[in-house]
MARBA-3410 file (N, C-alpha, C, O; in Angstrom, 1 decimal):
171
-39.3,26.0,56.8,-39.0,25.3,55.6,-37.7,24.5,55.7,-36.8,24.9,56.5 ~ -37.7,23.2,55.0,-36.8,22.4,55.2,-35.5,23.1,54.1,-35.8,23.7,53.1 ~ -34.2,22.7,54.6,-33.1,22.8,54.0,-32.3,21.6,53.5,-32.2,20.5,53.9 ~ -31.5,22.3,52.0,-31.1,21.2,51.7,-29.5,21.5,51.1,-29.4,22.7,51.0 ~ -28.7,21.1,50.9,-27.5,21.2,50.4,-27.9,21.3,48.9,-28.8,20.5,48.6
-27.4,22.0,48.1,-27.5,22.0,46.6,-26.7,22.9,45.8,-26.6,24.1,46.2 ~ -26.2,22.5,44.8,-25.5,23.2,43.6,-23.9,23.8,45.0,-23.2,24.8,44.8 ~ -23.8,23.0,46.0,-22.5,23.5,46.6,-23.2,24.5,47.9,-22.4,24.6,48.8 ~ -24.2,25.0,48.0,-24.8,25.8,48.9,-26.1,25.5,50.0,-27.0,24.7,49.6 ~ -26.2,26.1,51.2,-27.3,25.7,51.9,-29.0,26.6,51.1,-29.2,27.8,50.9
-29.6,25.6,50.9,-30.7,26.3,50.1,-32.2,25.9,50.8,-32.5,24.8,51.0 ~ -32.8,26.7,51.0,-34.4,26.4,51.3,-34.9,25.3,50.3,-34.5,25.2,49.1 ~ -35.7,24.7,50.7,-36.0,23.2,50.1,-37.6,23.2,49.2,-38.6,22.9,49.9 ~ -37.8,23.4,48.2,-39.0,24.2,47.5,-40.1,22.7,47.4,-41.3,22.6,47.5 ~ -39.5,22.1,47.4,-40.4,20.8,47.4,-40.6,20.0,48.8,-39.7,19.8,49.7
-42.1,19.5,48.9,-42.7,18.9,49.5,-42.6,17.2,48.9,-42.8,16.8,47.8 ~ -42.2,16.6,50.3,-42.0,15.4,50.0,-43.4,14.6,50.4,-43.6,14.6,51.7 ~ -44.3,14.0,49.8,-45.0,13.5,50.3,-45.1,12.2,50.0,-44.9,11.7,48.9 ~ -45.5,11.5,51.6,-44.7,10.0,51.2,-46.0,9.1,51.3,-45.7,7.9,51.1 ~ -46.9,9.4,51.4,-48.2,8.6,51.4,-49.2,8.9,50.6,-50.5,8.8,50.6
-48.2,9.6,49.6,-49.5,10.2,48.6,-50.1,8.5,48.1,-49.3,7.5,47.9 ~ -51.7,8.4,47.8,-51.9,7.6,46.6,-52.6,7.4,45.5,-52.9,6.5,44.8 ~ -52.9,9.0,45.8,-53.5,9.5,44.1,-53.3,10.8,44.4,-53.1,11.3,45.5 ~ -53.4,11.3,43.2,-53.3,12.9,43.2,-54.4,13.8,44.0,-54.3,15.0,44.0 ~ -55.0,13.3,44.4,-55.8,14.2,45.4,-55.5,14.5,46.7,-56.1,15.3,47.5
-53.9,13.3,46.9,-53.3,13.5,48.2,-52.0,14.5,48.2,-51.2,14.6,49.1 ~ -51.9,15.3,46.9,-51.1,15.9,47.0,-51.4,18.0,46.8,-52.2,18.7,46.2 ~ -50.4,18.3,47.6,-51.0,20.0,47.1,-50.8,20.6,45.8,-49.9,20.4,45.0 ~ -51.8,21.5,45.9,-51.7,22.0,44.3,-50.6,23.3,43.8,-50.1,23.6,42.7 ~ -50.5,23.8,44.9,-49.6,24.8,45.2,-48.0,24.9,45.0,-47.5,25.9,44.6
-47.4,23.8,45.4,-46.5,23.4,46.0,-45.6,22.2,45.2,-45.9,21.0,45.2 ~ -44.5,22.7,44.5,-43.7,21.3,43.9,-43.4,20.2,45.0,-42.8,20.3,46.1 ~ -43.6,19.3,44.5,-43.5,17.6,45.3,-42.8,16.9,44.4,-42.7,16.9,43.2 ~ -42.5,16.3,45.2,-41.4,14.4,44.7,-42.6,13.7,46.1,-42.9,14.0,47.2 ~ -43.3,12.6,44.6,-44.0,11.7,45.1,-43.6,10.4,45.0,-42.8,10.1,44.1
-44.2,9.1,46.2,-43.5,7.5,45.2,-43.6,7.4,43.9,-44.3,8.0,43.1 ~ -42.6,6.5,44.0,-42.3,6.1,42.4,-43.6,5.4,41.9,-43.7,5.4,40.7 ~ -44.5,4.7,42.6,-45.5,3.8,42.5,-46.9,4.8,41.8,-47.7,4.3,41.0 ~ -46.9,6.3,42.4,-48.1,7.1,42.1,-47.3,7.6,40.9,-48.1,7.1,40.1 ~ -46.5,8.1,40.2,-45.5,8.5,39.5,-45.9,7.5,38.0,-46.2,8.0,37.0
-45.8,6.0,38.3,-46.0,5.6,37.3,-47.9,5.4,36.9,-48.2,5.0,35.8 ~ -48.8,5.5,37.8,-49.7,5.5,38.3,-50.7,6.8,37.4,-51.9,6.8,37.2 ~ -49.9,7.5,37.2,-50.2,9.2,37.0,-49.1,10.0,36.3,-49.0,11.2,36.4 ~ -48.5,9.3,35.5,-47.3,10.3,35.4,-47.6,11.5,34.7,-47.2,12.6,34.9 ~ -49.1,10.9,33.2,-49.1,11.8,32.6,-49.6,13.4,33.1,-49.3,14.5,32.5
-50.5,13.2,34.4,-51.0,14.2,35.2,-49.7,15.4,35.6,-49.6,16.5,35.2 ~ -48.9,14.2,36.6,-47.7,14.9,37.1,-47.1,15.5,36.3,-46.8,16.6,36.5 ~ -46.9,15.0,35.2,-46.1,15.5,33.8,-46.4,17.3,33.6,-45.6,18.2,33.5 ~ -47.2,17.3,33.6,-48.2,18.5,32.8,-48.0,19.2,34.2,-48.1,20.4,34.1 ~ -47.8,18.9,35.4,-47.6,20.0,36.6,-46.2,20.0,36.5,-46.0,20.7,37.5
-45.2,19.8,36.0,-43.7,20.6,35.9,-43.2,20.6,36.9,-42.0,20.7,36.8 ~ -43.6,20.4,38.2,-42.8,20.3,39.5,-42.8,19.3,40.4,-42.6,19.3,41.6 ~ -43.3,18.0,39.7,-43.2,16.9,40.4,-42.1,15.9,40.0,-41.8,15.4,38.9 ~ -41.6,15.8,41.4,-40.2,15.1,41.1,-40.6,13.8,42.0,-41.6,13.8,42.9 ~ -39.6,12.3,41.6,-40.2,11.2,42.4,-39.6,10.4,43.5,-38.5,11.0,43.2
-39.3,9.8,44.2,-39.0,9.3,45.3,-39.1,8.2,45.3,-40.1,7.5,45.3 ~ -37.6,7.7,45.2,-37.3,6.2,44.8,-36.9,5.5,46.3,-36.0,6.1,47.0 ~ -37.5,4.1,46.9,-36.9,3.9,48.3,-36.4,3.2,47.6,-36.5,3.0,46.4 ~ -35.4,2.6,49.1,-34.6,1.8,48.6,-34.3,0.3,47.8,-33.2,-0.2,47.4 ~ -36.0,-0.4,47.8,-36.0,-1.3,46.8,-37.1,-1.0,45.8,-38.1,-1.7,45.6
-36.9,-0.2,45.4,-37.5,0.5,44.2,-37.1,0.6,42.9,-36.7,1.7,42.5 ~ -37.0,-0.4,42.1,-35.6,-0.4,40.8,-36.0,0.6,39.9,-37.1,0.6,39.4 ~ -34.8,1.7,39.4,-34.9,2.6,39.3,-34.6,2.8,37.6,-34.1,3.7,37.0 ~ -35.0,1.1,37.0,-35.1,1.0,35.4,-36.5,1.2,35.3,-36.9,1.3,34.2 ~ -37.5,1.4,36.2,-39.1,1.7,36.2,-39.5,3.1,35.3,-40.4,3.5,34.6
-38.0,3.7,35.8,-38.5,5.4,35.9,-37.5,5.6,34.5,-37.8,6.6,34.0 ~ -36.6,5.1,34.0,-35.9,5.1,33.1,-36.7,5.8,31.9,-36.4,7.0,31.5 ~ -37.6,5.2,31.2,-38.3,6.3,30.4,-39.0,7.8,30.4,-39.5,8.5,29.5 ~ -38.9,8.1,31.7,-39.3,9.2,32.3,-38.0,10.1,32.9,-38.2,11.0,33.7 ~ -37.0,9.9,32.3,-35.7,10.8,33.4,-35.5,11.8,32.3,-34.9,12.8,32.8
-35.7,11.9,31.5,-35.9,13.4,31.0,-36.9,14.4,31.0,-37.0,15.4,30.2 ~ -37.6,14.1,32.0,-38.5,14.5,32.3,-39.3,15.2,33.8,-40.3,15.9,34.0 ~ -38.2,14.7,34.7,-38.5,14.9,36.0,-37.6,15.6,36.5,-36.5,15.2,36.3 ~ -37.7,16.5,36.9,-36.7,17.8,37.4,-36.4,17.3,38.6,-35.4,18.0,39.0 ~ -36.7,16.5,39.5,-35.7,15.9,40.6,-36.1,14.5,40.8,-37.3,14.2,40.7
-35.1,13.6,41.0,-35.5,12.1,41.6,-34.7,12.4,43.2,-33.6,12.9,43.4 ~ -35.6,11.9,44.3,-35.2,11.5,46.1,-34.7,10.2,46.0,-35.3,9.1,45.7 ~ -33.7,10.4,46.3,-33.3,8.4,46.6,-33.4,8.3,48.3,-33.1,9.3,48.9 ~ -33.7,7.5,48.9,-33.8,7.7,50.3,-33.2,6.6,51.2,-33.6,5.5,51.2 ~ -32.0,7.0,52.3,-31.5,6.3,52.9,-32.0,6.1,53.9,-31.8,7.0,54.7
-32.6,5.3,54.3,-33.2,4.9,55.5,-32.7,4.2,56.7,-33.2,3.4,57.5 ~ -31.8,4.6,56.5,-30.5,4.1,57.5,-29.2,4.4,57.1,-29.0,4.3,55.9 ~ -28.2,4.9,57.8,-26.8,4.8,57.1,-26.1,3.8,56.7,-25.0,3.9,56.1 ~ -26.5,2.6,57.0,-25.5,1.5,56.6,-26.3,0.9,55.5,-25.7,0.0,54.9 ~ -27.9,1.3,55.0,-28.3,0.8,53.7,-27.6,1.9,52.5,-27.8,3.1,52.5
-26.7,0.9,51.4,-25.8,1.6,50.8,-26.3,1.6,49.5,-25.6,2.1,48.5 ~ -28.1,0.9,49.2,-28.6,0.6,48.1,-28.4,1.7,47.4,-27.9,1.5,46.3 ~ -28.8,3.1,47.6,-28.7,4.5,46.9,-28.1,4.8,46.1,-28.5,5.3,45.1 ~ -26.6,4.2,46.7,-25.4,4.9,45.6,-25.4,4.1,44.6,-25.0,4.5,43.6 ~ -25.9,2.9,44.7,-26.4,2.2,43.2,-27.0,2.3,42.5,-26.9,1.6,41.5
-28.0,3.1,42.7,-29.5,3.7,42.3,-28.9,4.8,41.6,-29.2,5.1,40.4 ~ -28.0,5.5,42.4,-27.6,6.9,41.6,-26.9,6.6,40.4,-27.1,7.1,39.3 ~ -25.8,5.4,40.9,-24.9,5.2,39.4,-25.3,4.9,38.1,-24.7,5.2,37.1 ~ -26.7,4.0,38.4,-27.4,3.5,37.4,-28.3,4.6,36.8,-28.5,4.7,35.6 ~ -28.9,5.3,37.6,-29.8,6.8,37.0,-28.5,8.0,35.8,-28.5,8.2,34.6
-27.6,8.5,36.8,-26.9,8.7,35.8,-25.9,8.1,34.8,-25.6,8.7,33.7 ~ -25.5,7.3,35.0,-25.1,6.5,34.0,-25.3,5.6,32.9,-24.4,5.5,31.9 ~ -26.8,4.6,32.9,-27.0,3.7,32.1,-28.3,4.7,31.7,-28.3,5.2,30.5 ~ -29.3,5.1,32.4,-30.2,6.3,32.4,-29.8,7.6,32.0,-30.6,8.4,31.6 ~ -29.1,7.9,32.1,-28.6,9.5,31.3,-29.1,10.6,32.2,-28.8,11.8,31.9
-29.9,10.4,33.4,-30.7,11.2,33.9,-29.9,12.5,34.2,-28.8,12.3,34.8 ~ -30.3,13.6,34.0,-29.1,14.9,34.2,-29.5,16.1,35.4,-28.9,17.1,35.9 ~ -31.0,15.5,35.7,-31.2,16.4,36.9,-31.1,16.6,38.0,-30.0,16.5,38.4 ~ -32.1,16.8,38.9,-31.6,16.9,40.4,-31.7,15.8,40.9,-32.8,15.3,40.8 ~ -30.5,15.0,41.5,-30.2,13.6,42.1,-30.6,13.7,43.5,-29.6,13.3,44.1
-31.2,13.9,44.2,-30.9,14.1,45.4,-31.1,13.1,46.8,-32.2,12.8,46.8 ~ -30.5,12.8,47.5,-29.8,12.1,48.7,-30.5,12.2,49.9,-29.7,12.8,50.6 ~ -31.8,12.0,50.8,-32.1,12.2,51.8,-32.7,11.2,52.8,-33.1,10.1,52.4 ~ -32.8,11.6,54.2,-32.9,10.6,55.2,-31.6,10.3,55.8,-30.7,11.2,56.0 ~ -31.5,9.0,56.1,-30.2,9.2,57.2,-28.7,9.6,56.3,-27.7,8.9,56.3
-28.9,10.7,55.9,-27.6,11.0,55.5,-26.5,12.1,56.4,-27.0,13.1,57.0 ~ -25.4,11.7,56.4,-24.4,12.7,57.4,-23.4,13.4,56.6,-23.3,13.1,55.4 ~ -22.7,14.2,57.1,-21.7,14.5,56.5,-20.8,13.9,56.2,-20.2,14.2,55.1 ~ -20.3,12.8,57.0,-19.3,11.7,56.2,-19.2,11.1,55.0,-18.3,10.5,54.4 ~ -20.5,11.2,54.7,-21.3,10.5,53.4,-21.4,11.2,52.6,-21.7,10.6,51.6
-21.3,12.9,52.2,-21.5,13.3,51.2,-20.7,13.6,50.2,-21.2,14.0,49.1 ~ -19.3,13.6,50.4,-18.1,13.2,49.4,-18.6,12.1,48.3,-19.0,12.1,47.2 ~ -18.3,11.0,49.2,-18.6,9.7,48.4,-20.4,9.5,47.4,-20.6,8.9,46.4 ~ -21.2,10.3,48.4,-22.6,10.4,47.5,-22.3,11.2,46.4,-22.7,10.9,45.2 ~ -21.7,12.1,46.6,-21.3,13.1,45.0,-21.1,12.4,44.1,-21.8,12.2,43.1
-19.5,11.6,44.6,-19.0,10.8,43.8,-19.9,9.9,43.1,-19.5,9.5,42.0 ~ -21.3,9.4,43.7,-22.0,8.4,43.4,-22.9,8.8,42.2,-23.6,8.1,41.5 ~ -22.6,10.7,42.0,-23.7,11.1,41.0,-25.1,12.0,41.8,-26.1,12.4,41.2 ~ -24.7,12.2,42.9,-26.2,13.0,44.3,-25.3,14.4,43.8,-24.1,14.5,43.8 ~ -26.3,15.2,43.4,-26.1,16.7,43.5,-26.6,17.8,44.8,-26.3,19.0,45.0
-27.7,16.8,45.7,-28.6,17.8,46.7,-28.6,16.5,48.1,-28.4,15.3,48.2 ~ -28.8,17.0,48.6,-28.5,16.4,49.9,-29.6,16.9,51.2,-29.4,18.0,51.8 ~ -30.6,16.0,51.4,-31.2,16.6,52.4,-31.5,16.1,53.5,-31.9,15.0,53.3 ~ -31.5,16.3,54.8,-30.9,15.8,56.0,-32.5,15.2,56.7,-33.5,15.6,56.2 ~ -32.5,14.5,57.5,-33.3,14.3,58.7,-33.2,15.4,59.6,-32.3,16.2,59.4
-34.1,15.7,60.8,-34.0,16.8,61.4,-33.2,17.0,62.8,-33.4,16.2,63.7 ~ -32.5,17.9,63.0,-31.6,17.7,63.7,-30.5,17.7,63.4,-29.7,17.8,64.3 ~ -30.1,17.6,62.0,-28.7,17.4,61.5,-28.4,19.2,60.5,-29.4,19.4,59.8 ~ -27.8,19.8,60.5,-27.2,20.7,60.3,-26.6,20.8,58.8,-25.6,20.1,58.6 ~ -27.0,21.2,58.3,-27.2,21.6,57.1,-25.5,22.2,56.8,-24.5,21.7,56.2
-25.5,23.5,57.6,-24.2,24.4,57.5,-23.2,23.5,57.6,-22.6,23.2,56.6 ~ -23.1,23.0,58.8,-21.9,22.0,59.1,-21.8,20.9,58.2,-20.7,20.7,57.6 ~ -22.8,20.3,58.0,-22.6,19.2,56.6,-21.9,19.9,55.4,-21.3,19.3,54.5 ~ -22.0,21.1,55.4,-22.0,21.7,53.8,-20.0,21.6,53.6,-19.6,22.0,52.5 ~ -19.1,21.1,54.4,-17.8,21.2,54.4,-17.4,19.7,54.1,-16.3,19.6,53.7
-18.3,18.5,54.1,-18.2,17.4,54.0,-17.8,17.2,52.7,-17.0,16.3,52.3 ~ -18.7,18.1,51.7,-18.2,17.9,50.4,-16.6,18.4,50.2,-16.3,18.2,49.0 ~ -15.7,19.0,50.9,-14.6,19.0,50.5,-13.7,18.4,51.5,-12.8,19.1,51.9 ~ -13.9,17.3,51.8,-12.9,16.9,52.7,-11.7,15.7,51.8,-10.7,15.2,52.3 ~ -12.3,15.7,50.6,-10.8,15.1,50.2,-10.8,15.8,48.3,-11.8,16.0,47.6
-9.8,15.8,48.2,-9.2,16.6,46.9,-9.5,15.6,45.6,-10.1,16.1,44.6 ~ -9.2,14.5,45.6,-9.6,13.7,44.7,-9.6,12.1,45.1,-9.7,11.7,46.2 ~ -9.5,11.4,43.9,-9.6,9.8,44.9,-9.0,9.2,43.5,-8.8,10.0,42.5 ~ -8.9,7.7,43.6,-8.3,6.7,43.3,-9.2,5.8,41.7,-8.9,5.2,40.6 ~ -10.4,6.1,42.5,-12.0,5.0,41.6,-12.0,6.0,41.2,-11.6,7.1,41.4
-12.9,5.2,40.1,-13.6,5.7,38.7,-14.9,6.0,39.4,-15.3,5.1,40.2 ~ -15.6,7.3,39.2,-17.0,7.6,39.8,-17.9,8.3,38.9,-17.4,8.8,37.8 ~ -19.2,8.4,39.0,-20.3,9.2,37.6,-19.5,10.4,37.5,-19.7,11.0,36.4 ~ -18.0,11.2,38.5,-17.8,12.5,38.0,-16.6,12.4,37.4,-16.5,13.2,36.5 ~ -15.6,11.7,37.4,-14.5,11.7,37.1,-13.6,10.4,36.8,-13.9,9.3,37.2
-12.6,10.6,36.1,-11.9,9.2,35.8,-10.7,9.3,36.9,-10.1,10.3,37.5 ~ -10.6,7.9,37.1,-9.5,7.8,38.0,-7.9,8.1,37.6,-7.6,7.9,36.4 ~ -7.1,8.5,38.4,-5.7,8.9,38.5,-4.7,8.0,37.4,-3.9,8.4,36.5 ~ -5.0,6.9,37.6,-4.0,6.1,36.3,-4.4,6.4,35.5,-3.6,6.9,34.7 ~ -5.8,6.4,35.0,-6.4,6.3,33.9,-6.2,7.7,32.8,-6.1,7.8,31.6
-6.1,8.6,33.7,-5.7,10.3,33.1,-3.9,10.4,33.1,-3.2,11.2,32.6 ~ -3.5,9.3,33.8,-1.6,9.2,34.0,-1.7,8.8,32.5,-1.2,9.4,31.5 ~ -2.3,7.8,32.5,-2.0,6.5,30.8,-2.4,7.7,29.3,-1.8,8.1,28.3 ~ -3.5,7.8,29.8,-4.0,8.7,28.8,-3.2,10.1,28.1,-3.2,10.5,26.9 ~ -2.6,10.6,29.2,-1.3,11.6,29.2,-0.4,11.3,28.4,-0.1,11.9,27.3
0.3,10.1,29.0,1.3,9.2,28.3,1.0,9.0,26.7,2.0,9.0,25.9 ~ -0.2,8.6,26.4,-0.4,8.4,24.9,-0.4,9.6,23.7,-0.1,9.7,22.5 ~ -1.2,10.5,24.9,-1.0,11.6,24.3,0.3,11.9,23.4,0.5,12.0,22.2 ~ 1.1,12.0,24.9,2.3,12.6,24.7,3.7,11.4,23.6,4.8,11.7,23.3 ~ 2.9,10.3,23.4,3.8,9.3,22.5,3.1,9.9,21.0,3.6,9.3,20.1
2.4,10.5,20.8,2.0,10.6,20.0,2.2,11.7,18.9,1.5,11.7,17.9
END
């Protein structure tokens, strides 16, 4: 079974990614999946009613499609398909932020450990690797820096909590 980074820990990966599904007969019955976004809207009300299908957004896949449905899907895959396509983390900002979506974000394909600070930052809660890449060792990437400068889906930036202090405290 595939592993994934999640909630801060190395975790067994309960879902089946299937990427060629194109109707529900290409998927198992057994087994929670994140299917395309394309069968997703295709079927959703099916998927709906099975509780364990999460969807799989590539990377030009605009992810206002799924916007009426994010309260509803217990995980969305954003998929990097290269390290230097950076489309994801915009995908994520816009799911949690203009979408409200509050569930599992999660980050896979060519993802490394250098990347998963800044993916956090982007709003990715789970992180799952291509094969070959090390799960354990990735898992320290999320703490390689203490805070940052930008405004991100998790936190307000340093001036912005300085100023705010300050007002407080004129007050």
């Amino acid at each position: 079974m595939r592993r994934l980074i999640s909630d801060g820990a190395v975790r067994a990966d309960r879902y089946t990614l299937v990427r060629e599904a194109r109707s529900l007969a290409d998927l198992p019955e057994a087994a929670p999946v994140i299917v395309p976004l394309a069968l997703w809207l295709a079927a959703r009300a099916a998927l709906d009613a099975r509780g364990d299908a999460g969807v799989w957004l590539a990377p030009a896949d605009d992810p206002a499609a799924l916007a009426p449905d994010v309260r509803r899907v217990p995980v969305i895959a954003v998929e990097f398909p290269a390290f230097t396509d950076g489309r994801g983390y915009s995908t994520a900002r816009l799911l949690r932020e203009r979408y409200g979506y509050a569930g599992e974000l999660r980050a896979f394909g060519d993802v490394g450990r250098d990347q998963l600070y800044l993916l956090r930052q982007a709003g990715f809660d789970a992180f799952a690797f291509d094969a070959g890449r090390d799960a354990d060792a990735a898992l320290a990437g999320l703490g390689d820096f203490s805070d940052g400068y930008q405004a991100t889906a998790l936190r307000t930036p340093w001036f912005r909590r300085r100023a705010d202090a300050a007002r407080a405290d004129a007050q």
